[in-house]
N, C-alpha and C positions, 0 to 999 in steps of 0.2 A: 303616470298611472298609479304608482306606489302613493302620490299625497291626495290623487282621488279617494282612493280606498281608505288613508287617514281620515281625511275630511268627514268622507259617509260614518264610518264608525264613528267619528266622535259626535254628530248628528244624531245619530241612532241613539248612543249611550245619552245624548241630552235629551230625546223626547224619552226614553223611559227615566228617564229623572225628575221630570219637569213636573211642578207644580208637588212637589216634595221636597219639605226643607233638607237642611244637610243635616246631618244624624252630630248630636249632639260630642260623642264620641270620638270624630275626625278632630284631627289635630285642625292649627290654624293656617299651615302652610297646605294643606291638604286640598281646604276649603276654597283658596285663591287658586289653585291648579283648576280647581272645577271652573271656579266663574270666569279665571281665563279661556277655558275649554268652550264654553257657553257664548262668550263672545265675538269670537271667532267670525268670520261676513263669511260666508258661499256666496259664491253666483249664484244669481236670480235663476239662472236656467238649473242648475243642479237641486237649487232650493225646492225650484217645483215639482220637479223629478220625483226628491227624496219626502217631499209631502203628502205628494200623493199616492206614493207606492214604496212605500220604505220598505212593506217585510216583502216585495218584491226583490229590491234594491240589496236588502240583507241576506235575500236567499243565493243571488247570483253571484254577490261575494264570498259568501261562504263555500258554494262549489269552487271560484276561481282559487281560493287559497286550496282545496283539498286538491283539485287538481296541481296544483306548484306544485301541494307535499312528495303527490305518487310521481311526479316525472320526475323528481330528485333525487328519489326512490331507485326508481328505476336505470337512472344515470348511473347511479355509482354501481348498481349490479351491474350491468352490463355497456355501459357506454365505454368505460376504460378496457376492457376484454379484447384480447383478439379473436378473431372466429375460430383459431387452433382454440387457445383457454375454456372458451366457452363449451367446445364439441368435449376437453376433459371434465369439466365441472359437469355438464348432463350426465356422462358415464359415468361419473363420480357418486352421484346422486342415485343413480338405478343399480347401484354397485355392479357394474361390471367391470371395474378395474379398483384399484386403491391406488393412489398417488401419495406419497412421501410431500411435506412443502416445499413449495419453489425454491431452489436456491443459486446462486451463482455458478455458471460454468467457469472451473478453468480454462486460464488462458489456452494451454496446450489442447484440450478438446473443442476448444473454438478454432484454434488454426488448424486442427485435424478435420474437421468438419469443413476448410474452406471459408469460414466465416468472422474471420479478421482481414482487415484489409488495411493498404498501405495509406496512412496521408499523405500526400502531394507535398502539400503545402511543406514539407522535410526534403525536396528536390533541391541538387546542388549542382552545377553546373562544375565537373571536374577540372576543367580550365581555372578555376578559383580557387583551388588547393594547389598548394607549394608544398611538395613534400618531404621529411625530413629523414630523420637518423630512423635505424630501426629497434623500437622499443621492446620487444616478444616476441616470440612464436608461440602456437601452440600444435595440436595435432594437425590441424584443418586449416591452419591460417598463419597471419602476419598481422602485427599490429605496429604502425608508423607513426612517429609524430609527424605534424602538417601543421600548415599557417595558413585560416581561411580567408581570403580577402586580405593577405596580408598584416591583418593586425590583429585574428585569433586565434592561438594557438590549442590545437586540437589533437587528437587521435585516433587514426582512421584505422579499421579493421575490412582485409580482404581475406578473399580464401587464398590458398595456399596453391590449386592450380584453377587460372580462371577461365580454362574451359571445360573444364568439368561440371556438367548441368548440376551432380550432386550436392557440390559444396559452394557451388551457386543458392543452389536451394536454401541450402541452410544457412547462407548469410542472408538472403530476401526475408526467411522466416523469422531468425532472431530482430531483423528490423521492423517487423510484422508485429514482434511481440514488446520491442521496448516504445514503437508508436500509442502500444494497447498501455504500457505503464503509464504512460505522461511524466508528470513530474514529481520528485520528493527531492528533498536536501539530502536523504542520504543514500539516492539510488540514484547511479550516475546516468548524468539523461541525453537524450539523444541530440544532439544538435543539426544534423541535416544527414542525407543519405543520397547514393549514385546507384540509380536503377536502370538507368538508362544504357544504351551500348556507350561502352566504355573499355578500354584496352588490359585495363587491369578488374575488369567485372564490376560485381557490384560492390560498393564500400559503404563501411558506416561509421558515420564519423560521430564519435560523442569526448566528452571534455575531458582537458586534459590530465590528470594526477601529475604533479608538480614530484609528488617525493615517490610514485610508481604504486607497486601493490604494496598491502601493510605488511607482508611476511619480509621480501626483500630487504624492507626497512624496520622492521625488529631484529632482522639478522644483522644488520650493521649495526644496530645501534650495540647488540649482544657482543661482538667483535671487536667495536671503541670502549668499552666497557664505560660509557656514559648514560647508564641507568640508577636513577634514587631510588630504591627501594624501604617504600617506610609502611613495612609490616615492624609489627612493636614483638620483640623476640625477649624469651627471661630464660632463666636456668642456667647449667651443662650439662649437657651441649646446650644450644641455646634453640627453644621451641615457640613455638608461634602463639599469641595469645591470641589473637583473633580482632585485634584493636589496630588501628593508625596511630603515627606520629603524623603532627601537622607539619607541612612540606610547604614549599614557593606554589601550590596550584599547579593549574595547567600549563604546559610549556606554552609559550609564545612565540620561540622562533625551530621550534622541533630539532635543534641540536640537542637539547637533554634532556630527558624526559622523567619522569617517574612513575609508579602505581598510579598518581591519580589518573595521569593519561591514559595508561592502560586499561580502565574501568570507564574515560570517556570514551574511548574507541569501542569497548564491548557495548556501553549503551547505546551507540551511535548506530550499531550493524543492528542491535533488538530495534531499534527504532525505524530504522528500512525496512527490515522483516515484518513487520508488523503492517508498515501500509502494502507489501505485498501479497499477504495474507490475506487485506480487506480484499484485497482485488477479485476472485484468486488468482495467484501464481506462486505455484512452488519451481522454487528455483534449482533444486537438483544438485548443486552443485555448489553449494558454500562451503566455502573455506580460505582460508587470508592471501594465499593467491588469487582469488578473482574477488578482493574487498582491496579498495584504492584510496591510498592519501594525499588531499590535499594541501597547497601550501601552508591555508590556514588552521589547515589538523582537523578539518573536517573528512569528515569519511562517506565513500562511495561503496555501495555495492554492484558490482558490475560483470559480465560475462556470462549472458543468457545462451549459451551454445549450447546447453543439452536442454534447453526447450523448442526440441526442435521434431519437426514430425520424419515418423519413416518408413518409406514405399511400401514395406511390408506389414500387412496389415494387421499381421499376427501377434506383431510385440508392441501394439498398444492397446488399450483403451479410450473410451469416447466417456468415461466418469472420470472424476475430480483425479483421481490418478492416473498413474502414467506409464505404460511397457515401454521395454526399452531393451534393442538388442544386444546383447552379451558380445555377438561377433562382429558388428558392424562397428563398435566403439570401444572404446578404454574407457571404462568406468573407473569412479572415484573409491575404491574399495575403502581405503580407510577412513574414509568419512562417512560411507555409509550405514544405515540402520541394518541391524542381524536379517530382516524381513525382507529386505529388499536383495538379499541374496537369493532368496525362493522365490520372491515374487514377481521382482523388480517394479513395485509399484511404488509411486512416488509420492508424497500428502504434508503436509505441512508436519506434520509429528515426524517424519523421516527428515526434516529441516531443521526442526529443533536438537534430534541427534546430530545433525552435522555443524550446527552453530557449539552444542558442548565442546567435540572437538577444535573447534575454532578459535574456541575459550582454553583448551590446553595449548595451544600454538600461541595465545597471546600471552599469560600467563609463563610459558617456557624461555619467549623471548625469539621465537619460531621456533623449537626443536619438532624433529617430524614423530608423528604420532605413531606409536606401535615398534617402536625402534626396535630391533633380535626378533620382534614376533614373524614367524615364518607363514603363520594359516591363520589369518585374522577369525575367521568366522569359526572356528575352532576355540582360539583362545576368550574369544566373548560370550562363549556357554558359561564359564565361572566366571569370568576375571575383568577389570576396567581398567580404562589410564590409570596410572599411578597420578596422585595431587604434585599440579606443576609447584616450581620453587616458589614463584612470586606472588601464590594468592592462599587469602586465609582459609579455615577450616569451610566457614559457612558459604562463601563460593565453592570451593570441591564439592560438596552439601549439593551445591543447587546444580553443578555440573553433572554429577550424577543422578539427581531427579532428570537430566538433560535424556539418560543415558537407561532410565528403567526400560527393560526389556517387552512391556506390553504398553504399545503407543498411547493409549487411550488415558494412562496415568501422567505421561511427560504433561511438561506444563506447555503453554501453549507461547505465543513472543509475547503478547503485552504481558505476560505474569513477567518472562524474560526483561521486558525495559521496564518494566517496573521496581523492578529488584536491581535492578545495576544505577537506575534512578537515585534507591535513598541512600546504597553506600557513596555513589558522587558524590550528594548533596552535605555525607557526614564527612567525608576528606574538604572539600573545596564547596561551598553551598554560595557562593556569589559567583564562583568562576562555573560555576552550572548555570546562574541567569545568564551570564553573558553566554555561555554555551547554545542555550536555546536560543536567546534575540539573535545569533550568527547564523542557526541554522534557519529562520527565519525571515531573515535576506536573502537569503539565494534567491527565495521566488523573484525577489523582485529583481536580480540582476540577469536571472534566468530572461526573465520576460523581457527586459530592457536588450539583450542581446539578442533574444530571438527577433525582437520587430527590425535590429537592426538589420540582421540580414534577411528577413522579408522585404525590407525597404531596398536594400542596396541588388535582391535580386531581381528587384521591376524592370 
């Protein structure tokens, strides 16, 4: 249809050219496009067609193109629409409402709404966990290592009574919510789940941390006192200039570490927060106990248990933030934002305060944050952490931009992995490329495990 339409047009442009030289003016190669054009064969039957009724021929074409235009038109107004969109864009239009732009729900108002659901295809048959020594507790739960099929070593999280519908719930839902994350290299990801009747409820199983959470293991490392510290110090006493000495780079086998590790681990957690941000999901509850290291000194962020919905429908909301009962749970007080003691609303700006603190825990070597403070939310009308030992002026700088008291100034995570980005690259700037190509295998070993046990569960 489309080299009909060619053919006739160029038909058309040769009979109003015809018997009219070519204009002095046209280049040479210009001239050979025409008398190609012109030589060109039609079929006999088209030929007599377009001889005998060309502005016929030209008029039908020229409707069939305006009609293409308008249905294309018309497509992109309304053929992507749902019949909800379109019933707000008319009210929109005759203003009878104002709508704000489209923007992503979070996670937590999708699984409050009902409107996250489980994949399947995450179904493990509990028969195929071996399970081990016991790695944690927390409020609500237990967290075990396990061997899946034998030859992966995992760590499975159940509640803590498994007939209890509650904290049933709330395990189904954190698996609800880490199915919604999929995958990043530094948000530890879900490797299968038991929803099915099972004697110990429901479990979920995701990978395993080799060296536990990062607090545990800054705490030992703080206790072996095998940490390099190469902040550049002058005077007496002796004060921080704000510069590195160059060091061995990133550890390799995480018995010794130094600053630069320290500042890969902070990039590593800005760098999770950031694709959970695209999502949305505010995570609620960051801090170095639920962020996990791997053997290879890659870092997880993990332990979605307060993104969780609750029966009462009083202490949430269904927008981007999040209610949250005061008596139903143990909140993270010191890691929280001053706001979310009045509000208990939760937003990605309340995640960047609790990533600053996270940066004091890293930084300290884990010392716990607010140490003598008796009434936190008290003491944070004037006052902030004190600058940890281990990190220069212009981090403190950026922790307390973490920590400005009106959220809309804090920076947001990529300002956060950007900025832990260029002091990496000025300590260790090749042990960063290898940094990223590492964290850039995961997908693919991700992927390579996951089909394995799709295949082995046929």
């Amino acid at each position: 249809m489309i080299l009909l339409f060619l053919l006739i047009f160029i038909h058309i442009s040769r009979y109003f050219s015809e018997g009219s030289p070519l204009p002095v003016t046209r280049s040479s190669a210009l001239q050979r496009v025409v008398r190609a054009a012109r030589e060109i064969k039609i079929p006999r039957n088209i030929q007599r067609i377009i001889d005998r009724n060309y502005f016929l021929v030209f008029f039908i074409y020229g409707i069939l193109v305006l009609m293409f235009a308008f249905g294309f038109l018309i497509w992109r107004r309304c053929g992507t629409r749902s019949p909800r969109t379109q019933r707000r864009t008319r009210a929109r239009h005759n203003n009878y409402i104002k709508l704000r732009p489209t923007r992503k729900r979070e996670l937590v108002s999708l699984l409050n709404a009902d409107e996250l659901g489980y994949d399947e295809n995450y179904e493990v048959d509990p028969r195929h966990l071996e399970m081990g020594r016991k790695l944690g507790e927390g409020q609500y739960g237990f967290v075990n290592q396990a061997r899946l099929k034998n030859r992966i070593d995992v760590a499975v999280k159940r509640a803590r009574l498994s007939y209890d519908p509650e904290q049933q719930k709330m395990i189904i839902d954190e698996i609800k919510i880490m199915c919604a994350i999929k995958c990043h290299p530094n948000v530890l990801a879900l490797v299968g789940a038991v929803t099915s009747k099972n004697s110990n409820g429901a479990l979920i199983i995701t990978e395993y941390a080799e060296n536990g959470s990062l607090l545990d293991y800054l705490r030992k490392i703080k206790s072996q006192s095998i940490f390099s510290d190469l902040l550049v110090y002058q005077g007496v006493p002796p004060q921080k200039t704000g510069t590195y000495r160059k060091g061995a780079g990133l550890s390799t086998n995480l018995n010794f570490i130094s600053t630069a590790d320290l500042i890969s681990f902070v990039y590593q957690i800005a760098n999770g927060m950031v694709y959970l941000a695209s999502i949305p999901c505010v995570h609620r509850d960051l801090a170095l106990r639920n962020v996990f290291l791997m053997g290879d000194g890659t870092i997880r962020i993990g332990d979605f248990g307060l993104t969780r919905r609750h029966e009462n429908s009083d202490y949430y909301s269904l927008k981007i933030s999040f209610r949250i009962n005061n008596g139903d749970i143990k909140l993270p007080v010191l890691w929280m934002a001053p706001e979310c003691f009045h509000t208990h609303k939760f937003t990605e700006k309340t995640d960047i305060w609790s990533f600053g603190v996270s940066l004091f825990e890293i930084f300290t070597l884990g010392d716990k944050p607010y140490a003598g403070v008796s009434d936190v939310s008290v003491f944070l009308k004037n006052n902030r952490l004190e600058e940890p030992q281990y990190c220069n002026k212009k981090i403190y700088d950026f922790m307390n931009l973490c920590w400005v008291a009106d959220p809309l100034f804090r920076p947001n995570f990529k300002m956060c992995a950007d900025f832990f980005k260029e002091h990496l690259k000025i300590l260790c700037d090749q042990d960063y490329t290898r940094l990223d190509d590492k964290l850039n295998l995961i997908f693919e070993k991700r992927w390579e495990t996951e089909c394995w046990i799709r295949r082995e569960s046929e």
